[in-house]
N, C-alpha and C positions, 0 to 999 in steps of 0.2 A: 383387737377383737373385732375390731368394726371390718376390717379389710378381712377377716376372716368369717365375717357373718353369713347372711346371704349371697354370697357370692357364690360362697364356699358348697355351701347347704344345696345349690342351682347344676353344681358340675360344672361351672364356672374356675378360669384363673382368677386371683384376687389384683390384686394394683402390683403389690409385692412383686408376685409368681411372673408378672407381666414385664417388670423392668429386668428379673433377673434374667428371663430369656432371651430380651433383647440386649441386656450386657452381654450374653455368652456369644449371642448371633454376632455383635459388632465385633466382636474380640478375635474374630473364627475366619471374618474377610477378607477376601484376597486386594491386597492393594496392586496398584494398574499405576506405571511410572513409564509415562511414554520415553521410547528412547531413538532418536534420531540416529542412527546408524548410516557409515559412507555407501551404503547399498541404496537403501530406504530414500537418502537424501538426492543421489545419482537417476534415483528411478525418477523423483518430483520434476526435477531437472527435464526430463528429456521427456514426459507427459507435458510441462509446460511449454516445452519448446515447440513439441508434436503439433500442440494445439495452438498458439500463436501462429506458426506457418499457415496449416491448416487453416484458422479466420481469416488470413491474411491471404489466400489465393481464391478464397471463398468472394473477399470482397473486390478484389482484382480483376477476377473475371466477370465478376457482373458491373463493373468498370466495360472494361470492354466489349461489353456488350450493348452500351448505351449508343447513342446516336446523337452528335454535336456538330451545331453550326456555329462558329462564333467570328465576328470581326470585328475591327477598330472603323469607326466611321468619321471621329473627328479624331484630330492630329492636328494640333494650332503650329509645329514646327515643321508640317507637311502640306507645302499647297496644293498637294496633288491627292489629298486626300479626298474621302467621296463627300463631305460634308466639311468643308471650310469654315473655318471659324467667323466669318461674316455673311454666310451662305442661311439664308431663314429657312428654305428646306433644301432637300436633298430625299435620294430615294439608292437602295443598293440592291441587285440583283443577285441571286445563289441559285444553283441548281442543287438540287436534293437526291440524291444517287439510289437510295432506298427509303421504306416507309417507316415511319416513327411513329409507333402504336401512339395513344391518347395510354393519359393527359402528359401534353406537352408543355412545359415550363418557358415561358421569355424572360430573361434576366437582359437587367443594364447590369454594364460593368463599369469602375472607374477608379480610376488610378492615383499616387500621388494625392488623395483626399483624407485628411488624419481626421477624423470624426472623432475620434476617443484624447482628443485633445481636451485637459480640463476645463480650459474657461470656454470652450466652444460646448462640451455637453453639460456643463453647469448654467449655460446661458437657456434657462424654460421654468416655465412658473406651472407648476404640477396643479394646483387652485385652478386655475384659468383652463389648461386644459380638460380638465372634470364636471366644470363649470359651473364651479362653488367659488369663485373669487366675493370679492368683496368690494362695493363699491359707496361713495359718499353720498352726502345730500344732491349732490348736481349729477348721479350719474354717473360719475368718473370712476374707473379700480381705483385699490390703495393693495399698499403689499407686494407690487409687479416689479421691485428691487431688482429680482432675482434676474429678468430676461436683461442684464447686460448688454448693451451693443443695440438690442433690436427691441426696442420698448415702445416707441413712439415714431412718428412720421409726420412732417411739415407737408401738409395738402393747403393750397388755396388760401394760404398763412394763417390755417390754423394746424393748432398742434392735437394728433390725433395717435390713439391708443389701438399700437397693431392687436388686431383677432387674428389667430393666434401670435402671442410675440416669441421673444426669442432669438437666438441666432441658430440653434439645429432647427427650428420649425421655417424659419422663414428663407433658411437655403435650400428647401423640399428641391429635389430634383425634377424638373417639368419637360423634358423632353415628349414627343405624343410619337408613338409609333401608329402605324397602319398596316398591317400583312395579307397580302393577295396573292393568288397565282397565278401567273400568265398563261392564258389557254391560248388555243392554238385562231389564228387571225381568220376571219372578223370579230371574234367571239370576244366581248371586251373581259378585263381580270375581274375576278372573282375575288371576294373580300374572306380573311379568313376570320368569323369571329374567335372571339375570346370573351374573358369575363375575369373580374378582378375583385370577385368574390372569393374570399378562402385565403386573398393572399399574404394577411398577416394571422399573429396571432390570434384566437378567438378572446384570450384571458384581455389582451390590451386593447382589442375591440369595446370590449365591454365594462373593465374595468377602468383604464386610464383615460379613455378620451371619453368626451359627451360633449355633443355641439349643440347649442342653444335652438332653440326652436325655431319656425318658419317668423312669427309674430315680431319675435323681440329681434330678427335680424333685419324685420322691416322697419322696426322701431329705433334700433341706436347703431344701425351701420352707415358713416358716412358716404361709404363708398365698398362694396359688394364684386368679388371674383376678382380682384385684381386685374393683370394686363392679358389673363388667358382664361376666360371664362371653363373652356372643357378640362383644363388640369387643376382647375380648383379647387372640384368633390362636393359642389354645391348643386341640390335636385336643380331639374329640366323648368321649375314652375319660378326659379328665381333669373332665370335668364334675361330676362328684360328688366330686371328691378338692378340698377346702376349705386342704387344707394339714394340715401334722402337726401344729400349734399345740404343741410340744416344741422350748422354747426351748436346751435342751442342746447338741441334734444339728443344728438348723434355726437358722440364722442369715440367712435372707433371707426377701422379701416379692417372691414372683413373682406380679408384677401384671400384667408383658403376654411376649408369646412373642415370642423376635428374630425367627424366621421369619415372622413375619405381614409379609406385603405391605403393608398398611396401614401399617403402623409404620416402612417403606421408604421409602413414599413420602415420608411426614412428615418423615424424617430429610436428605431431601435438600432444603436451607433453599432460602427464595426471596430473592432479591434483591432487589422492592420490597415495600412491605408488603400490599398486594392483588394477591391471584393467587387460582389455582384448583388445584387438586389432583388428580386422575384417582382416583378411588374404584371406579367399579367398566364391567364393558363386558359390553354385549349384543350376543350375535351371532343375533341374529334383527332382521328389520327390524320397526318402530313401524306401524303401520296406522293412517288417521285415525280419532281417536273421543276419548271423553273417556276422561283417565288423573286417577290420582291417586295421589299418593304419602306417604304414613304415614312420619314424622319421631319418633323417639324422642331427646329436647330433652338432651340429655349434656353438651358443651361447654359451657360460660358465655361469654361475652361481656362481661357488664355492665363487668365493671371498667375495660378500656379501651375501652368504647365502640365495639366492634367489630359487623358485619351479616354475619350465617350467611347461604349464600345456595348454589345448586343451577344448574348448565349442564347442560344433555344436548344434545347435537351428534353431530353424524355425522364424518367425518374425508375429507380428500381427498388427492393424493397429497402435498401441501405440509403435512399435517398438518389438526388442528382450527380453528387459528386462522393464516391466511395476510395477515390485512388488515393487520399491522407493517409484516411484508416486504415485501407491494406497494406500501404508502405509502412505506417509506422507498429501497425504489428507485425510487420515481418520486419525488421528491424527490432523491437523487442525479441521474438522467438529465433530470429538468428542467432542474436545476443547471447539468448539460455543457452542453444545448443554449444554456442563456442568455450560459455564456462562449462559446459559439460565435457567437451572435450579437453581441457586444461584440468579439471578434477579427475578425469577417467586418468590422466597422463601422471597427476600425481598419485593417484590412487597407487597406479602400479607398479610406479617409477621410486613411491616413497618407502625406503627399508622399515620406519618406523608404524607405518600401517598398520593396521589391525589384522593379525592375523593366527590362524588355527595355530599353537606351538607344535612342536612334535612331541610322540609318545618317546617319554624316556623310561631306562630302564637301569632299575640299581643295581648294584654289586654287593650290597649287605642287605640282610632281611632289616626289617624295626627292631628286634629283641636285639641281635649282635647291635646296632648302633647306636641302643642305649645303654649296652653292655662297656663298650667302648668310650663312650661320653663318660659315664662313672669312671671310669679308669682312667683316664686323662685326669678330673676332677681329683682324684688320690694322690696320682704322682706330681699334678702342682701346687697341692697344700704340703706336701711332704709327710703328710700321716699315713698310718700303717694303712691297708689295706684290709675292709673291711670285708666278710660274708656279701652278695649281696642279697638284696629280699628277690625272694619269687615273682616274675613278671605279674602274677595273678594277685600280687598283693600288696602292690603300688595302685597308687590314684592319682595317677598326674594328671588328669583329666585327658587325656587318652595323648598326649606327649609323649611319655617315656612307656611307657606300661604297655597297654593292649590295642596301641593303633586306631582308636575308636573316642570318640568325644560322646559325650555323655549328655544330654539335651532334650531337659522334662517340657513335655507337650499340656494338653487340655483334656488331655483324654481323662474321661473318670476313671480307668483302670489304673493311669497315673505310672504306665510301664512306661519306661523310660525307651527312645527312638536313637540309636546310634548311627554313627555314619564313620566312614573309614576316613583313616588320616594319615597320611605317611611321614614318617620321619626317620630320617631326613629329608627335608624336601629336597623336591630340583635342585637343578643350577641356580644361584642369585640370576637375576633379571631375565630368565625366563620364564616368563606366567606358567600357572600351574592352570591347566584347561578344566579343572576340578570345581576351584575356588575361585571368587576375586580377590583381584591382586590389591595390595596394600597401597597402591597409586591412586593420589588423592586430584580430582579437576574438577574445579568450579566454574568453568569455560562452558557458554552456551554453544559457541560454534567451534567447527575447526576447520581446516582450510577449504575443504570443496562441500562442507555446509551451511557456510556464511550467506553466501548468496539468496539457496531459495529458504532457509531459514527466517533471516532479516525481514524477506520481502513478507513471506508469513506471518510475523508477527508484528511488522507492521500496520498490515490489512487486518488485524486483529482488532484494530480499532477504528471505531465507528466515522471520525473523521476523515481519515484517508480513505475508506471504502465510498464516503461523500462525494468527496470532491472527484475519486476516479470517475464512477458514475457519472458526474455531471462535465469532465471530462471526455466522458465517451459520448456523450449527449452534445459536445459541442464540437464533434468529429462532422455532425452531420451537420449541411449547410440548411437543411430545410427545416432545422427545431432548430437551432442557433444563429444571431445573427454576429456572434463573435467568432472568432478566429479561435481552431485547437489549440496553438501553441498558446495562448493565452491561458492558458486554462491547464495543460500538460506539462509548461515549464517550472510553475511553481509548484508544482506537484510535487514533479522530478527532483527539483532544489529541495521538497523540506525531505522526502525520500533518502534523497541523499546524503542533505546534512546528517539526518536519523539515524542514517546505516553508518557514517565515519563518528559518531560519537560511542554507538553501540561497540563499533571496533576497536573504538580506544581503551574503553570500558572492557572487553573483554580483553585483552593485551593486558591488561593491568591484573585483570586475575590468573594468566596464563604466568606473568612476572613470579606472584603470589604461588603461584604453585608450585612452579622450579624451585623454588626458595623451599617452598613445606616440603619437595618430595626429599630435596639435597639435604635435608637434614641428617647428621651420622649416627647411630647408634653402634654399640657392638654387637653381635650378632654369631653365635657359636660356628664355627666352621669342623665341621668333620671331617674332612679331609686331613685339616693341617692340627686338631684336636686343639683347640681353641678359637679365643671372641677374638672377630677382627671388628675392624669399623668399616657399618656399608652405609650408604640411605636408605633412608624409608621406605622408599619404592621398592628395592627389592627384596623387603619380608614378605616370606608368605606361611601358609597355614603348614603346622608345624616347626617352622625357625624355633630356634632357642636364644634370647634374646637377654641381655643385662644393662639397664635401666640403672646410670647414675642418680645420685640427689647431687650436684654441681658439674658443670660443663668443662671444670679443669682439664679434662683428658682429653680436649674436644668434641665431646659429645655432645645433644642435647639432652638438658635433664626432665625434658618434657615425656610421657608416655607415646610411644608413635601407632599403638597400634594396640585393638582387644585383645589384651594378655591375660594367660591365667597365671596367679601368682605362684610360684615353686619355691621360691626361699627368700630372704633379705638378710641383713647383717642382723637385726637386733630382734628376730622373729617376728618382729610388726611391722608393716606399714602403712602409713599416713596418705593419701591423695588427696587431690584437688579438684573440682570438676565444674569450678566455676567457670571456665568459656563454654562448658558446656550446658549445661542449665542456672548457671548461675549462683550456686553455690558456692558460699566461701569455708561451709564449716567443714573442717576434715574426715575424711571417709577413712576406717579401720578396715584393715586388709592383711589377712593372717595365710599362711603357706601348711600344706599340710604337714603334719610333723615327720612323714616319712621322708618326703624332697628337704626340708629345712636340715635334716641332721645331714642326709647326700651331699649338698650345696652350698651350704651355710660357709664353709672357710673360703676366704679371697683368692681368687685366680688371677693369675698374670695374665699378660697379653701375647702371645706367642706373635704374632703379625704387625710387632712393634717395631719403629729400626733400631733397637739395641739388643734383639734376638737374631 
C-alpha cells in the first residue's frame, strides 16, 4: 500500500512499476560480442605497419637533418693521436662546412667505461650526497659504509673523509674543453661561449644533491678543489681558500661541489659501456669556418683502454640522436607488414578459411522429405504402413511439418515470430549461410590473428603499456641517461615469453576442440534413408539426429547439439545439464505424441558394414 500511496496519487511510477520496466528494458538489449574476423585482424595488421614505417621515416629524416661533428682525441694505443695519453693539453682543428642553428649540444664520449657495473654504482652514500649524513661527537660521518673503495684518503698522515665519497663520484670525468674559431689573420680566435646550465636533470639538481654551504666548507674541509680547481663546481669566492689543513677541527677532503652539473650528469650511470655525456650547450648558432677546440688532457684512459672522444650536434624535436628510434620502428613495422603478408598468403592459400558457401539447391520440396523419412521409418520397423497425418497437423517444431520453427518473443501480443527451416538440410560439412554451424572453438586466435591479437591484449594491461612508455622515453638520449635496449629487451622477453605461453594455452584448446567437434553421433541421411554416424561439426539446423544412452555403437551418449525432442524408447526422457549450470538433478523431457507413435520403434543402421 505504501509503494502505491502517494506516488501513485502524484502520476508518479511507484518503486514496483520502476524495476518492472527496468527488468523488461534489460531483457529487450542487444548484446555486442566483439568478434575478430581474418579481414578485421589483416586490416590492424597493415594500419600498424602503415604507421611504424611512417614514425620510423618521420624520425629518420629529421636524423638527417641534424648536423654532427664528432672525433677521437685520445687513443692510448695510438701515438699519433691528437691528445696522447701523457700530453697535458692538446687542441683539434674542424672545419664546419654549414651552419648549425642554436642550441648546440657538446657531448664527451667514451668507451669501454661499464658504469652500470654493481659494485662501482653501489659504491655512494645517498645521506652525504643530500647532506643529511650523520656525524659524531668529534665531527667525523658514521654510516659512509656504503662508498666502498673510495671513503677516505691519507693527506699529510692523516686520514681524511672524501666530500663527496664514493667510487662513481670520485671518477667524475674532468677533461675542460675551450671552443673558438679561427678568424682570418691578425684577428686573434674568438671564444665560443657556452653554459652548463640545464645540462642535467632539474629533478636530481634538486632533489639528490645539496652541497653544504660556503661556512661549513670553510669550517671542516681539510683541503678544498682538489688538483683542478675549475672542474670542481666549487663558486669563484672559494678559489683562494686551499682548505684549513687543521686536522683537529677539519676531517674532510672537499675535492668536488654536489652542486656542479657536471658531477649530475656523471652520477647518472650509462647502461652500455660507450655512450656520450652532455657537457655543455651553446645557444648561439655555429657559422661555417674553421673552429678549434683546446682540450686540457685530465681523465686517464690508459688502464682500461678506453678512447676520449667529443660530439657537437644540434637537437631536433626527437632529441640529438633519433636514428635508434627510427631504425627500431622500422624494424618493428617492417616486421608487421611481413606477418601480413604470410596471413594474406594463408588467408588465400588456406581451403579451410572462412568462406561465403554456395547457394544450394534441392531436388525434394520439405513435405515430400518428410513424407519419405516416415516411410523409410515403416519399412525398417516392419509394421504396416500407417495413413499419414496432415502436414498442418504435426508439431515437430517445424522439423517435419511446416518448415518453420516456432519461437515466442516479449511481445505483449505474445504472437508467435517464425522463421524458415529447411529440411533437409545441406550437404553434411557444408555450412548452412542461414544458421550457425554446430562447430564448437574455444580458441582466442587463429593463425594470422595471433599476432596483432596477442600484442593487443597484452598492452591491455597496465604494466607493459609502462614500461613501453618508459621504453620509448629511454629511445631519447636527452631524457635518458640509459641505453634503449636496456629497457626494450626485457620488454621484448617478457612479450614474448607471454605470447609462447598464450600459444601454448590456446593449442591446447584447439586440441580440445578437434576432440569435441570429432565426436560421432547418428545423424538421419536422406539420401541413403537412414542414421549414419557423422561428427558434431557437421549438424546443422534441420538434421535429424538419434542420441544414444550408452556409447556401445560408437557413439557419444552426450547430447551434441539444441535438439527438439521427437521420440525416445520409453516416451520419457531424463537429462543432465550439470557441465552446464551445474545441475545434477534430472531434467523430464517428453516428445509430442504425434512424432512418439511415428518414431517410437528401433531403426537399423543402413550405413553399417553388415548392410
Amino acid at each position: 500500500q505504501g509503494l502505491n500511496g502517494s506516488f501513485r496519487d502524484r502520476g508518479k511510477m511507484n518503486n514496483l512499476e520502476r524495476f518492472a520496466k527496468f527488468f523488461r528494458a534489460t531483457q529487450t538489449l542487444k548484446s555486442v560480442n566483439l568478434h575478430y574476423t581474418p579481414v578485421c585482424s589483416l586490416i590492424t595488421m597493415f594500419v600498424l605497419g602503415a604507421a611504424f614505417v611512417t614514425a620510423a621515416a618521420f624520425c629518420l629524416v629529421l636524423h638527417l637533418k641534424l648536423s654532427k661533428i664528432e672525433a677521437i682525441y685520445s687513443d692510448p694505443g695510438d701515438l699519433t693521436a691528437a691528445c696522447p695519453q701523457d700530453s697535458a693539453t692538446c687542441s683539434i682543428q674542424f672545419d664546419l662546412e654549414k651552419r648549425i642553428p642554436a642550441p648546440v649540444l657538446f657531448y664527451y664520449t667514451l668507451t669501454n667505461f661499464h658504469q652500470n657495473h654493481r659494485r662501482f654504482m653501489l659504491s655512494k652514500n645517498g645521506a652525504m650526497f643530500r647532506g643529511t649524513w650523520e656525524v659524531d661527537d668529534e665531527g667525523k660521518p658514521v654510516n659512509i659504509d656504503s662508498c666502498t673503495f673510495a671513503s677516505t684518503q691519507l693527506v699529510d698522515g692523516h686520514e681524511l673523509f672524501l666530500y663527496p665519497c664514493g667510487l662513481i663520484a670520485t671518477s667524475v670525468f674532468n677533461d675542460t674543453f675551450i671552443l673558438s674559431r679561427n678568424e682570418p689573420s691578425p684577428a686573434p680566435k674568438t671564444v665560443i661561449p657556452w653554459s652548463k646550465d640545464g645540462i642535467s636533470w632539474e629533478y636530481a639538481s634538486r632533489q639528490r644533491f645539496h652541497s653544504k654551504d660556503e661556512a661549513w666548507l670553510r669550517e671542516n674541509c681539510y683541503l678544498l678543489g682538489g688538483d683542478h680547481f675549475d672542474s670542481s663546481g666549487f663558486p669563484e669566492t672559494l678559489r683562494h681558500f686551499n682548505g684549513t689543513h687543521d686536522a683537529k677541527r677539519s676531517h674532510y677532503n672537499c675535492w668536488h661541489s654536489l652542486d656542479d652539473e657536471d658531477l649530475h650528469v656523471w652520477m647518472q650511470p650509462s647502461g652500455p659501456p660507450d655512450f656520450w655525456k652532455l657537457h655543455r650547450i651553446i645557444h648561439q648558432d655555429l657559422e661555417p669556418g674553421r673552429y678549434t677546440i683546446n682540450i686540457e688532457n685530465n681523465f686517464p684512459v690508459g688502464g682500461f683502454k678506453s678512447l676520449k672522444g667529443f660530439v657537437l650536434t644540434n637537437v631536433s624535436v626527437l632529441g640529438a640522436n633519433s636514428q635508434n628510434l627510427g631504425l627500431l620502428m622500422l624494424v618493428v613495422g617492417c616486421g608487421t607488414l611481413m606477418m601480413l603478408g604470410v596471413s594474406l598468403s594463408l588467408y588465400f592459400s588456406d581451403p579451410s578459411a572462412p568462406h561465403k558457401p554456395p547457394e544450394m539447391n534441392y531436388d525434394h520440396s520439405v513435405e515430400e522429405a518428410a513424407r519419405d523419412f516416415a516411410e523409410a521409418v515403416r519399412e525398417e520397423s516392419g509394421a504396416a504402413k500407417p495413413s499419414l497425418l496432415p502436414m498442418s497437423s504435426l508439431n515437430l517444431g517445424g522439423l517435419l511439418s511446416s518448415n518453420t520453427w516456432i519461437k515466442t518473443t516479449a511481445d505483449p501480443s505474445n504472437e508467435p515470430e517464425q522463421r524458415s527451416v529447411k529440411c533437409p538440410p545441406q550437404v553434411l560439412a557444408i555450412p548452412n549461410p542461414e544458421f550457425a554451424s554446430n562447430f564448437v572453438s574455444t580458441t582466442k586466435y587463429t593463425r594470422w590473428t595471433f599476432a596483432p591479437l596477442n600484442i593487443f591484449f597484452q598492452f591491455q594491461r597496465f604494466a607493459n603499456v609502462y614500461f613501453f612508455a618508459i621504453a620509448v622515453m629511454a629511445s631519447f638520449p636527452t631524457i635518458s641517461p640509459y641505453g634503449a635496449h636496456s629497457f626494450w629487451s626485457p620488454l621484448a622477453f617478457v612479450i614474448g615469453f607471454s605470447a609462447l605461453k598464450d600459444a601454448l594455452e590456446d593449442y591446447r584448446r584447439h586440441l580440445s576442440d578437434v576432440e569435441e567437434n570429432g565426436r560421432l553421433v547418428e545423424v538421419f541421411d536422406f539420401a541413403k534413408g537412414g542414421f549414419c554416424k557423422a561428427p558434431w561439426r557437421d549438424i546443422q539446423v534441420g538434421s535429424l539426429v538419434r542420441v544414444t544412452a550408452t556409447d556401445e555403437d560408437g557413439c557419444s551418449p552426450m547430447i551434441p547439439a539444441d535438439l527438439a525432442l521427437l521420440a525416445c524408447n520409453e516416451g520419457v526422457a531424463f537429462i543432465e545439464t550439470a557441465n552446464l549450470d551445474g545441475e545434477t538433478n534430472l531434467k523430464l523431457r517428453e516428445p509430442l505424441p504425434e512424432t512418439q507413435m511415428e518414431l517410437a520403434p528401433p531403426l537399423s543402421d543402413p550405413c553399417s558394414d553388415d548392410d
